[in-house]
BAVO-65552 format. One record per residue (C-alpha): x, z, y; residue number from 1; residue in three letters. Coordinates in nm, 4 decimals, decimal comma. Each point is the difference from the previous one (the first is absolute). Example, Ala and Ser with C-alpha at 12.3 -4.5 7.8 and 13.67 -1.06 7.14 Angstrom:
BEGIN
+----------+----------+----------+-----+-----+
|        X |        Z |        Y |   k |   r |
+----------+----------+----------+-----+-----+
|   1,2300 |   0,7800 |  -0,4500 |   1 | ALA |
|   0,1370 |  -0,0660 |   0,3440 |   2 | SER |
+----------+----------+----------+-----+-----+
***
This chain:
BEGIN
+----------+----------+----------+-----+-----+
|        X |        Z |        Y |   k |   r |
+----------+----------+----------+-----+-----+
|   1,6155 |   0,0301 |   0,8705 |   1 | UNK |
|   0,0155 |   0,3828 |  -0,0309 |   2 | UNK |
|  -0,1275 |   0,2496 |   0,2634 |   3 | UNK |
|   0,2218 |   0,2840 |   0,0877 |   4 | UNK |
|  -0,1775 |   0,2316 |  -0,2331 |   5 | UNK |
|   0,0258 |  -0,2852 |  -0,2749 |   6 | UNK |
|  -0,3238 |  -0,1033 |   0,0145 |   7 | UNK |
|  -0,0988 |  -0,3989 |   0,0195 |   8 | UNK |
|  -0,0906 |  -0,1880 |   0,2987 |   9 | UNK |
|  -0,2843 |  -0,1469 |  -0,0686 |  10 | UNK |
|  -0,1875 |  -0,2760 |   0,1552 |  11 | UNK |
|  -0,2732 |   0,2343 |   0,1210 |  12 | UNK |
|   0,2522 |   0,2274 |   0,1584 |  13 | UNK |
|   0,2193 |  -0,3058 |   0,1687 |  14 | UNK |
|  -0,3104 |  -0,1302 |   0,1204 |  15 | UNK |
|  -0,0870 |   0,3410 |   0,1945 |  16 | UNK |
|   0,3870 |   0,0027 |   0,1123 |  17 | UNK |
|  -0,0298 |  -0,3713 |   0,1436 |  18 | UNK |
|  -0,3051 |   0,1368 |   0,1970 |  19 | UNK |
|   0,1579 |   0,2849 |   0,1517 |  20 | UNK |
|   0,2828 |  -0,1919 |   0,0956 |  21 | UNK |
|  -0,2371 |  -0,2415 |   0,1666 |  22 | UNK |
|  -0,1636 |   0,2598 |   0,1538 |  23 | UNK |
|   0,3259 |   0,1905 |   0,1495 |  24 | UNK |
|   0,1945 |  -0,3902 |   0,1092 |  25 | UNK |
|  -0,2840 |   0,0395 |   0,2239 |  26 | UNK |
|   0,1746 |   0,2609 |   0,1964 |  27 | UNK |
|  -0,3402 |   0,2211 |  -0,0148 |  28 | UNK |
|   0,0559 |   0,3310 |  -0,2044 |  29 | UNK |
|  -0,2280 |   0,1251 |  -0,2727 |  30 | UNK |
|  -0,1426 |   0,3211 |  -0,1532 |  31 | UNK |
|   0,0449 |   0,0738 |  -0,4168 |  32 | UNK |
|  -0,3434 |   0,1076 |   0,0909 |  33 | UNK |
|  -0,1121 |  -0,2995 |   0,1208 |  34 | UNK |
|   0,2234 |  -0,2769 |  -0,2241 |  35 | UNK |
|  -0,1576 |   0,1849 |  -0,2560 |  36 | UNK |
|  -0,3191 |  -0,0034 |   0,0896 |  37 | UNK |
|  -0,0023 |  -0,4446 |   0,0526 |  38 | UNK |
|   0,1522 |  -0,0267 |  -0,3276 |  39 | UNK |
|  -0,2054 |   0,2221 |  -0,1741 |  40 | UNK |
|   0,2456 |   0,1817 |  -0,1657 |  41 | UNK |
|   0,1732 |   0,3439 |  -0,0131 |  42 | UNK |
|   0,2217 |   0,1352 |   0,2864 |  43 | UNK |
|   0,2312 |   0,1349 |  -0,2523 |  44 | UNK |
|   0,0364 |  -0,3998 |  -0,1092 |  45 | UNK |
|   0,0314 |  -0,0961 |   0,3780 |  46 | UNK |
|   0,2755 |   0,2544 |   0,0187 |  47 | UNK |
|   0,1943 |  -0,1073 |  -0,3351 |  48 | UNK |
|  -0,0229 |  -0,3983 |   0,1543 |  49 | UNK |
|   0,1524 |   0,1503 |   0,2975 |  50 | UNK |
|   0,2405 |   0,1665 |  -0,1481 |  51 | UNK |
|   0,0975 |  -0,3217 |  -0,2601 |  52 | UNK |
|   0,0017 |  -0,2610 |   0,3286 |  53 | UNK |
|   0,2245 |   0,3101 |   0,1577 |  54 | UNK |
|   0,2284 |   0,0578 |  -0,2392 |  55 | UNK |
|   0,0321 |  -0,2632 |  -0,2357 |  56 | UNK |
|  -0,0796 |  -0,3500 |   0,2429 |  57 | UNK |
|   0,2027 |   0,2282 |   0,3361 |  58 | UNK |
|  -0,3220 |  -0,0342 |   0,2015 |  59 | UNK |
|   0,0693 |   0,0730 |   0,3276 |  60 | UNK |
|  -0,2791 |   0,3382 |   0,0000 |  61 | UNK |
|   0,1421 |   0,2769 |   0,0836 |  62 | UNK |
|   0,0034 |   0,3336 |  -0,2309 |  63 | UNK |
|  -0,3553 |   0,2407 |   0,0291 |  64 | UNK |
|  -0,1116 |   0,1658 |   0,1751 |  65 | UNK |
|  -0,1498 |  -0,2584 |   0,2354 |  66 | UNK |
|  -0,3188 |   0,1394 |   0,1518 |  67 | UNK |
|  -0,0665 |  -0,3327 |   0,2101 |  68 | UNK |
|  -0,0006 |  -0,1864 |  -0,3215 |  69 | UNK |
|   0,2571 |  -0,2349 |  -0,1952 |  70 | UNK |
|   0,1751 |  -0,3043 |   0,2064 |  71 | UNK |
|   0,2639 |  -0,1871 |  -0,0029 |  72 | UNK |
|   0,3134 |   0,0929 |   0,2062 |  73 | UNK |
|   0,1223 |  -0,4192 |  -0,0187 |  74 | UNK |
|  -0,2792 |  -0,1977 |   0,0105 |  75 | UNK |
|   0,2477 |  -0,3433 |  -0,0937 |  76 | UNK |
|   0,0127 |   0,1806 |  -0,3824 |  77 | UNK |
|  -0,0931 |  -0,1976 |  -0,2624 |  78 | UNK |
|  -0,1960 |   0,0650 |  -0,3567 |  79 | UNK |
|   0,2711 |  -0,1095 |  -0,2059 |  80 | UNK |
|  -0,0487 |  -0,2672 |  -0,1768 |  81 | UNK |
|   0,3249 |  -0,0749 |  -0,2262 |  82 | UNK |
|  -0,0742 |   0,0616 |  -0,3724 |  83 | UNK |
|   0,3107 |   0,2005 |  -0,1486 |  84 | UNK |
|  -0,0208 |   0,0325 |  -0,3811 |  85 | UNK |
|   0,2795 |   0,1099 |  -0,2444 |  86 | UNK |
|   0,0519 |  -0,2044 |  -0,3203 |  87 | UNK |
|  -0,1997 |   0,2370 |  -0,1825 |  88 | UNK |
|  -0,3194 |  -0,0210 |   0,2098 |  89 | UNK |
|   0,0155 |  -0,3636 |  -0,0273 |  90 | UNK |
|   0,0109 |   0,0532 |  -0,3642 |  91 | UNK |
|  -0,3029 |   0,1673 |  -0,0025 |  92 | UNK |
|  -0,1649 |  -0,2260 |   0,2281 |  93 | UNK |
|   0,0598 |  -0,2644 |  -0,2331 |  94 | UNK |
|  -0,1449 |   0,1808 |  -0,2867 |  95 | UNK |
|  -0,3238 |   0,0625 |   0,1761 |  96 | UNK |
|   0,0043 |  -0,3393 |   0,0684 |  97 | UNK |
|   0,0467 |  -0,1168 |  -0,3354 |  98 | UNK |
|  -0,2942 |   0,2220 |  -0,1645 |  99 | UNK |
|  -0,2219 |  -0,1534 |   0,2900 | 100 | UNK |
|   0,0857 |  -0,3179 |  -0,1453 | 101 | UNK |
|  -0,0650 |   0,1228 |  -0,3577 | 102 | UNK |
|  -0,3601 |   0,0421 |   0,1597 | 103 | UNK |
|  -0,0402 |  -0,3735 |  -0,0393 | 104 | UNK |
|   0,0598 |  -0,3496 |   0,2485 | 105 | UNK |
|  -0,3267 |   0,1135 |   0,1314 | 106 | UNK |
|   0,0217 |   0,3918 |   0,1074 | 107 | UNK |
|  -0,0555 |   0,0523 |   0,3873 | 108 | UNK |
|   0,3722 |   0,1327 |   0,1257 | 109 | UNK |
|   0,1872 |  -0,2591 |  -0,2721 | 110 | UNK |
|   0,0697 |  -0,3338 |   0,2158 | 111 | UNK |
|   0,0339 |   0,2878 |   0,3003 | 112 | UNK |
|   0,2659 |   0,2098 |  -0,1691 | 113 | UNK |
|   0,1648 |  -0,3263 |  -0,0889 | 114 | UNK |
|   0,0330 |  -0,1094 |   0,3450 | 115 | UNK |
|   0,0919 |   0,3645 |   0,1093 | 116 | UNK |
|   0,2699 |   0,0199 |  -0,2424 | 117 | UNK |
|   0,1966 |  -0,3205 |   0,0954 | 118 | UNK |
|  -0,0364 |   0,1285 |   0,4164 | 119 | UNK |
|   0,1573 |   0,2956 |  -0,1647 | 120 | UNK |
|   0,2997 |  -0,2090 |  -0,1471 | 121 | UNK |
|   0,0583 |  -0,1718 |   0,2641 | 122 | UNK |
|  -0,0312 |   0,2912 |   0,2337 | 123 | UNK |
|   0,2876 |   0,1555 |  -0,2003 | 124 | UNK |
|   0,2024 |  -0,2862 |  -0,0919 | 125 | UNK |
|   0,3666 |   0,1044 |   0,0320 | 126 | UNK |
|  -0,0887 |   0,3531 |   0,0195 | 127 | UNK |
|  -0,0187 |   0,1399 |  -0,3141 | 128 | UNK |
|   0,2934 |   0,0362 |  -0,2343 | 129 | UNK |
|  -0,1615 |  -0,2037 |  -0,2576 | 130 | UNK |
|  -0,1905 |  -0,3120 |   0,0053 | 131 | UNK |
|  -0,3773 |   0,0440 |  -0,0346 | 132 | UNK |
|  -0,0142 |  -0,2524 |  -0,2823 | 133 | UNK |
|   0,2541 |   0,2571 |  -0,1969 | 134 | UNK |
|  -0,2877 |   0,3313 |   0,0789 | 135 | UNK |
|  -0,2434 |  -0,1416 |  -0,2433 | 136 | UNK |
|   0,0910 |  -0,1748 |  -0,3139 | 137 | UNK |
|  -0,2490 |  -0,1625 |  -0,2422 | 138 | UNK |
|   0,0870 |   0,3278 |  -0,2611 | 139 | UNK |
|  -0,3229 |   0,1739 |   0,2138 | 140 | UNK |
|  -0,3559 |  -0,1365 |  -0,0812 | 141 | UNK |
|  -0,3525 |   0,1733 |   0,0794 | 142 | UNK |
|  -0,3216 |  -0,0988 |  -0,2194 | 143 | UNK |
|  -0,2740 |   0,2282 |   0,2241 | 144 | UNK |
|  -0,2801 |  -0,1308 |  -0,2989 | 145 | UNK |
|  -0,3152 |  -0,1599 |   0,0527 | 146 | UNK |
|  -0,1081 |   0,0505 |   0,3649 | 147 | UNK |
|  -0,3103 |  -0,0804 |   0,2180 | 148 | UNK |
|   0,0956 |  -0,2531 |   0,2401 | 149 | UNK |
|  -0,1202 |   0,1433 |   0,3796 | 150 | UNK |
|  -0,0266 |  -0,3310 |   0,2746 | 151 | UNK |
|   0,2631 |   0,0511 |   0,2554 | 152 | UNK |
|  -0,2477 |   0,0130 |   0,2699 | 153 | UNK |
|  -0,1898 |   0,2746 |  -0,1298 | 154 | UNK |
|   0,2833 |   0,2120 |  -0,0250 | 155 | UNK |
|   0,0790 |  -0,1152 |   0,3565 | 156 | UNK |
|  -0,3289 |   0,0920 |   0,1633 | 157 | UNK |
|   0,0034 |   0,3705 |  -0,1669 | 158 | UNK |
|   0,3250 |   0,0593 |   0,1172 | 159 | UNK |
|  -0,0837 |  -0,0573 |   0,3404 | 160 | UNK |
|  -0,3211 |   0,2011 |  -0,0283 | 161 | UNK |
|   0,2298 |   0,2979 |  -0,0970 | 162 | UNK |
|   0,1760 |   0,0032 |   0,3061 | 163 | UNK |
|  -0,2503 |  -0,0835 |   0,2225 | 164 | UNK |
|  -0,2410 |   0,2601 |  -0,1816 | 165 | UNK |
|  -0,2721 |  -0,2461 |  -0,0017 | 166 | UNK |
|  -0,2430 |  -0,0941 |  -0,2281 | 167 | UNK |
|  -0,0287 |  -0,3449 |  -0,2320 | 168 | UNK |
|  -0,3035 |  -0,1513 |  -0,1023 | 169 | UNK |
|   0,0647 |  -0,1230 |  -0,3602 | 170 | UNK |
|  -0,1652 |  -0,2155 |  -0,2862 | 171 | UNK |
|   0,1274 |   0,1979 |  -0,3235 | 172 | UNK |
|  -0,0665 |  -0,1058 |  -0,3407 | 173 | UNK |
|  -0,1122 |   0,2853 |  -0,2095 | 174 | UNK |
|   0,0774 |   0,0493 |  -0,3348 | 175 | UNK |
|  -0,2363 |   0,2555 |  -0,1326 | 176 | UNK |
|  -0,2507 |  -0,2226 |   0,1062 | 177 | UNK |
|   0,0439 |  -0,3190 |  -0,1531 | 178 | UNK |
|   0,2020 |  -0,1144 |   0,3148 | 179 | UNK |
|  -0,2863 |  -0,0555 |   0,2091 | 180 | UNK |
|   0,1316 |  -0,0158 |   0,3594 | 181 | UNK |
|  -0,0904 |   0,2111 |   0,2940 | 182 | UNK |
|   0,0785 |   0,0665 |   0,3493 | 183 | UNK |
|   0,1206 |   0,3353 |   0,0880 | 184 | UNK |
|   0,1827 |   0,1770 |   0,3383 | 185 | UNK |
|   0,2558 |   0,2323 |  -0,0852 | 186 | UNK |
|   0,2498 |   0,2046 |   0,1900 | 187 | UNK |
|   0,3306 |  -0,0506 |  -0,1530 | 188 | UNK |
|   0,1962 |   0,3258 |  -0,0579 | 189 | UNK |
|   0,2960 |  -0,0513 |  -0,2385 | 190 | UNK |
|   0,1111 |  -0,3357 |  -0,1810 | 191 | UNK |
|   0,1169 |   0,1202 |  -0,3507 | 192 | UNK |
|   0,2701 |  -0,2405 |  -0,2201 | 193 | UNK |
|  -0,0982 |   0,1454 |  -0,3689 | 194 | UNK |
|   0,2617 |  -0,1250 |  -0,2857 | 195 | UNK |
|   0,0534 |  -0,3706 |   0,2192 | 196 | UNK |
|  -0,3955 |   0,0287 |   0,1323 | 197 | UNK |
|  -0,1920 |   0,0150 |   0,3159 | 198 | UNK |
|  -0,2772 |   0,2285 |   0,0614 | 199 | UNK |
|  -0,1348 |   0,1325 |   0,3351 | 200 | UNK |
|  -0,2015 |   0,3254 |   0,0210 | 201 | UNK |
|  -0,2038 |   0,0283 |   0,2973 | 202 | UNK |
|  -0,3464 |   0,1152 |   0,1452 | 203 | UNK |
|  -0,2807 |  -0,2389 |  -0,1303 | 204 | UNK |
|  -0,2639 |  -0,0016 |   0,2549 | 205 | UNK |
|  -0,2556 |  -0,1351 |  -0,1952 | 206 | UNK |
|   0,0517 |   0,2357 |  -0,2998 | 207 | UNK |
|   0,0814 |   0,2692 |   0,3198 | 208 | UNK |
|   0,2714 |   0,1657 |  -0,2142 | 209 | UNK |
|   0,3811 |  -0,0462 |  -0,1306 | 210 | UNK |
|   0,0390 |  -0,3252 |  -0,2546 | 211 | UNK |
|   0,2931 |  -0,1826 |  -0,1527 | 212 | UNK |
|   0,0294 |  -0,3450 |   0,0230 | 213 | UNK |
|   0,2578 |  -0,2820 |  -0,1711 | 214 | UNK |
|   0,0967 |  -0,1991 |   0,2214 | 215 | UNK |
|   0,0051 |  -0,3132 |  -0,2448 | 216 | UNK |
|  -0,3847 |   0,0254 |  -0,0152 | 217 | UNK |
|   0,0104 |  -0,0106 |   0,3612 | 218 | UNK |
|  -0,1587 |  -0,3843 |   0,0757 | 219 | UNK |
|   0,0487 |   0,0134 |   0,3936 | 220 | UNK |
|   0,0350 |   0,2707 |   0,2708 | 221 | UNK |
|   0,0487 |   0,0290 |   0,3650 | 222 | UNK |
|   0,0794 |   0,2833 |   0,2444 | 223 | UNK |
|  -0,2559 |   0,1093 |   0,2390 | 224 | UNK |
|   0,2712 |   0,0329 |   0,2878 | 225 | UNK |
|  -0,2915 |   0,0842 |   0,2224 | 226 | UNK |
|  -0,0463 |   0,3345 |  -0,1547 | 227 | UNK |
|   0,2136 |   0,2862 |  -0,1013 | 228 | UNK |
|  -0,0651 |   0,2661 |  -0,2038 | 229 | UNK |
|   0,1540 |   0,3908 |  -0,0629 | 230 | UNK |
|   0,0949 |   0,0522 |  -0,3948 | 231 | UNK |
|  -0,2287 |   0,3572 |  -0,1235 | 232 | UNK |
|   0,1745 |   0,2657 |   0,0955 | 233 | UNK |
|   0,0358 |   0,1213 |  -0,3362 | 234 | UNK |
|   0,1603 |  -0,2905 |  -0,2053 | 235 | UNK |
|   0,3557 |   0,0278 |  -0,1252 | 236 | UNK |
|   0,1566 |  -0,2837 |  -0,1823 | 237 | UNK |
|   0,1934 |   0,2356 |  -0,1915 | 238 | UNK |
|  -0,2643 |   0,2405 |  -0,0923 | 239 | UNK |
|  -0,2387 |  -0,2664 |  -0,0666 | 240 | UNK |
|   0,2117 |  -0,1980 |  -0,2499 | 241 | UNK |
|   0,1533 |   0,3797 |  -0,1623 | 242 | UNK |
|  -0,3092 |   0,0484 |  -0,2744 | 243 | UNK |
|   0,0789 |  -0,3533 |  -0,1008 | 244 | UNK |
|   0,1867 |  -0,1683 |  -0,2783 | 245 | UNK |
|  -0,0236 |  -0,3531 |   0,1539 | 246 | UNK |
|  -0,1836 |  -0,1567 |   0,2790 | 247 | UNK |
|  -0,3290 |   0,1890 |  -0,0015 | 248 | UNK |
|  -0,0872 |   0,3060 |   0,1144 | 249 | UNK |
|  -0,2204 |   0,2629 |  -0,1705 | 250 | UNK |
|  -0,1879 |   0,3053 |   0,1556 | 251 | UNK |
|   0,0917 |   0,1608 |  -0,3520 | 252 | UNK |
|   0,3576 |   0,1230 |  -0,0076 | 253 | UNK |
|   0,0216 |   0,0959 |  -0,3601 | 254 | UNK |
|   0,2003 |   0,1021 |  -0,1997 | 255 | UNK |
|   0,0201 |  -0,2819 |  -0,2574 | 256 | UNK |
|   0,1463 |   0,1839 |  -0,2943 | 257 | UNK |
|   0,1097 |  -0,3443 |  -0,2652 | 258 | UNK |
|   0,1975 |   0,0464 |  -0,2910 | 259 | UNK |
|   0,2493 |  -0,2122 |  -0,1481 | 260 | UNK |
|   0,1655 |  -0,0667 |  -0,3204 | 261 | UNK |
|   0,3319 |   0,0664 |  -0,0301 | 262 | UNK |
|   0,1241 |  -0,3651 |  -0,0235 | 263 | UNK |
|  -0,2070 |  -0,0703 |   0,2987 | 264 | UNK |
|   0,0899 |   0,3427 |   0,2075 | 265 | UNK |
|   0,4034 |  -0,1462 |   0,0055 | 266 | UNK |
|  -0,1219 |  -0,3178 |   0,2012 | 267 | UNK |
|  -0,2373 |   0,1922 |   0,2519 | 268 | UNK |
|   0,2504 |   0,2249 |   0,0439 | 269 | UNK |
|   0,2002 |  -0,2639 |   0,1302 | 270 | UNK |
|  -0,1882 |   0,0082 |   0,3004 | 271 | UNK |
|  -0,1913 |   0,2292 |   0,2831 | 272 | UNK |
|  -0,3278 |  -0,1357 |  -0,0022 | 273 | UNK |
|  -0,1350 |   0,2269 |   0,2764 | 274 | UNK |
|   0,1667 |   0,2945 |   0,2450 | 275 | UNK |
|  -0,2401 |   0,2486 |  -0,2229 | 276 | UNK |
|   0,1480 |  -0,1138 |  -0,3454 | 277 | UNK |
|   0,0815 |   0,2853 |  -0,2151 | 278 | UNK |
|   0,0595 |   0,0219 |  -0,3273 | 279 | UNK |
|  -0,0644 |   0,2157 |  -0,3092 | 280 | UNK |
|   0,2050 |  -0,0629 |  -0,3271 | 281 | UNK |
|  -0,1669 |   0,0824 |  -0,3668 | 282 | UNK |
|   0,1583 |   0,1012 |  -0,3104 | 283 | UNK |
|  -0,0394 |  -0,3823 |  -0,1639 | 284 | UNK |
|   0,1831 |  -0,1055 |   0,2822 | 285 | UNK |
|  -0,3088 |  -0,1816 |   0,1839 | 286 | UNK |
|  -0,0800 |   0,1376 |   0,3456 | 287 | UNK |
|  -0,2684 |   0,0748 |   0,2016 | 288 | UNK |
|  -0,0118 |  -0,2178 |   0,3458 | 289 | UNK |
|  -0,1642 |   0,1980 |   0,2847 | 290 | UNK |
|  -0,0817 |  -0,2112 |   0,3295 | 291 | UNK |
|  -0,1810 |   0,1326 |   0,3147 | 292 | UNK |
|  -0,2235 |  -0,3291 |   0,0134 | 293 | UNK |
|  -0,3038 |  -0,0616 |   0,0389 | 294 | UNK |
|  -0,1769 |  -0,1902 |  -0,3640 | 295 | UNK |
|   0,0215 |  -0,3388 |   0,1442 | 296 | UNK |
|  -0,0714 |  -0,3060 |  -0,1974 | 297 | UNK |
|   0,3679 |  -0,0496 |   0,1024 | 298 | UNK |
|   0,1092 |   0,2916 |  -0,2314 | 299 | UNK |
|  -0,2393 |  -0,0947 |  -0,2252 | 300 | UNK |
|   0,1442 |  -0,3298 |  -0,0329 | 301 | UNK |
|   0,3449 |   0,1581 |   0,0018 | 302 | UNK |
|  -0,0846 |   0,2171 |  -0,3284 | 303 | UNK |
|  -0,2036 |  -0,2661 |  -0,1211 | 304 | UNK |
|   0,3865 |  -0,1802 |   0,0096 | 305 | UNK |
|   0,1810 |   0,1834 |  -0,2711 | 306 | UNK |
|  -0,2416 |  -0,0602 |  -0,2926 | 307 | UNK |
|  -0,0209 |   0,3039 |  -0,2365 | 308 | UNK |
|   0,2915 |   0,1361 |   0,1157 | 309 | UNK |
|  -0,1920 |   0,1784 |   0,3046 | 310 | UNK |
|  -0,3092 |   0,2090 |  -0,0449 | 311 | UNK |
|  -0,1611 |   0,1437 |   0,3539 | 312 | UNK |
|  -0,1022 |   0,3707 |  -0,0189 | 313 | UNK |
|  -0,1595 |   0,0366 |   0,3626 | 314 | UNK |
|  -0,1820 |   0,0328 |   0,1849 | 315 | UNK |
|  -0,2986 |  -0,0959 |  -0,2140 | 316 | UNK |
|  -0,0944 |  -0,3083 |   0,1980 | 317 | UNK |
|   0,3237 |  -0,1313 |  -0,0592 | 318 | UNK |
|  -0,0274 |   0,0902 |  -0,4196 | 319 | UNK |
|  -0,3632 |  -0,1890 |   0,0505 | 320 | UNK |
|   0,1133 |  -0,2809 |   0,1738 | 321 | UNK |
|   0,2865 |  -0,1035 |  -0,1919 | 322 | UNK |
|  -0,2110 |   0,0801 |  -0,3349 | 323 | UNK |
|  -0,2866 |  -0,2572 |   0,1422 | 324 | UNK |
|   0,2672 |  -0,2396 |   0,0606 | 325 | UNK |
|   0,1600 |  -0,0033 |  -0,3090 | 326 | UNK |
|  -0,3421 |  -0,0113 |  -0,1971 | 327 | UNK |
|  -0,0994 |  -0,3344 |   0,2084 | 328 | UNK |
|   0,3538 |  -0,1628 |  -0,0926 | 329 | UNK |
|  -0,0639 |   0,1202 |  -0,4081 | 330 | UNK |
|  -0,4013 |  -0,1769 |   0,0848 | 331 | UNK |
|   0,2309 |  -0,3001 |   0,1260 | 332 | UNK |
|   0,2294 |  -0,0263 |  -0,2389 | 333 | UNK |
|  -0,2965 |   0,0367 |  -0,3248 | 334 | UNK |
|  -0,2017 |  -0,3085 |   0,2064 | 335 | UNK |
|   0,3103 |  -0,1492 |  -0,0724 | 336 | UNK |
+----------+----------+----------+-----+-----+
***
């Protein structure tokens, strides 16, 4: 579903709607100030729920200003409940639920989306002017590679840390250190799908600063519902994830300047690996790649990717790097 504006409704947001309906059914009338202030959000997002339960779900609140607060002029309304979607959002439901599958038997929403789906069906059986079986045809099919299986349960328990904004004590497996296991309790502040994988990225209290975890090395976790906690004031998801190429961030924004050769530069091309990509062409029809990221071993891996047909020219950590690399894999290859 769309908000006025066009923006999606997402679960977060319904969530925070189902609460303020809650709160106004109760005949009591609330402040933005104060709605904002439980849900620890913006009052600019308590005034765009308002204005989506107004205008789009006919919410009986009547238009600003109110200076007693929101309430509810019939207290007998309902949240609606009735799922409406058009053939083509069912379309596209099905496709997401098809490259969840492509996951594997054993990814965490699979057997749920499954389920899901056929409520859907038979929620709109008769109502649609095609049959559902006729929306998706076996001509569509979704291979999302070699992926790290996450237990259902873990995913489970982090998701409802998120929205309770409390902590999880965890067993993670990590892998720079031979996998040796050890406890940790960390603030959750944004769960991160990466190319079909899970990572979290939260406040490590025993390494008292930001870390990245995968969520298929984590062995066990469970939320502290006792405590609560207030994500630092100045962490962005957006910002935090913007210097990187993949799934880790780097302090280091760059630029990585890479060139390519000009059979390779048609297939990167192809795609926009980052918001900063620009591009510089050469005479000899290679190009020269320049990414505000920060020298990762993800972009050193990425390079490392394209064989002689990529050459890194900077920053100089990033020339070192990949030059130690590729010296250890010519050591390799002469043990050989």
């Amino acid at each position: 579903m769309k908000s006025k504006k066009g923006g999606a409704l997402t679960a977060l947001s319904l969530r925070r709607m189902q609460e303020i309906h809650r709160r106004l059914k109760s005949g009591a009338r609330y402040s933005c100030t104060q709605l904002a202030s439980d849900m620890e959000v913006s009052e600019r997002t308590i005034m765009r729920d308002i204005a989506f339960l107004r205008d789009r779900f006919q919410a009986p609140i009547p238009p600003p200003p109110l200076p007693l607060g929101y309430f509810y002029e019939d207290l007998d309304w309902e949240f609606p409940s009735d799922i409406q979607l058009d053939e083509g959002e069912f379309f596209a439901f099905m496709v997401a639920q098809k490259v969840i599958q492509g996951m594997g038997a054993d990814s965490p929403f699979a057997r749920t989306l499954q389920a899901c789906l056929k409520k859907l069906s038979r929620h709109l059986a008769g109502r649609l002017p095609v049959r559902t079986e006729d929306l998706f045809h076996r001509g569509y099919d979704f291979d999302m590679g070699p992926l790290r299986q996450v237990a259902p349960e873990v995913l489970q328990e982090v998701d409802r840390a998120l929205a309770r904004k409390a902590p999880v004590d965890l067993v993670y497996h990590s892998l720079h250190r031979g996998l040796e296991r050890n406890r940790r309790v960390v603030e959750p502040y944004v769960l991160r799908n990466f190319r079909g994988d899970w990572y979290l990225v939260g406040f490590c209290r025993k390494a008292n600063a930001l870390r990245t975890f995968a969520l298929s090395r984590i062995e066990s976790c469970q939320v502290l519902s006792s405590q609560t906690f207030r994500p630092r004031s100045d962490f962005d998801p957006e910002k935090h994830f913007e210097n990187s190429l993949g799934i880790f961030a780097s302090g280091d924004p760059g630029p990585c300047r890479i060139w390519f050769s000009e059979q390779a530069s048609r297939w990167i091309l192809e795609r926009r690996w980052h918001d900063s990509q620009r591009c510089e062409r050469l005479e000899d029809g290679s190009i020269e790649l320049i990414l505000d990221v920060g020298p990762t071993l993800e972009v050193i891996r990425w390079v490392l990717a394209h064989g002689a047909d990529a050459r890194p020219l900077s920053p100089p950590s990033l020339v070192e790097e990949v030059r130690r690399h590729v010296r250890a894999m010519s050591a390799r290859l002469d043990e050989g």
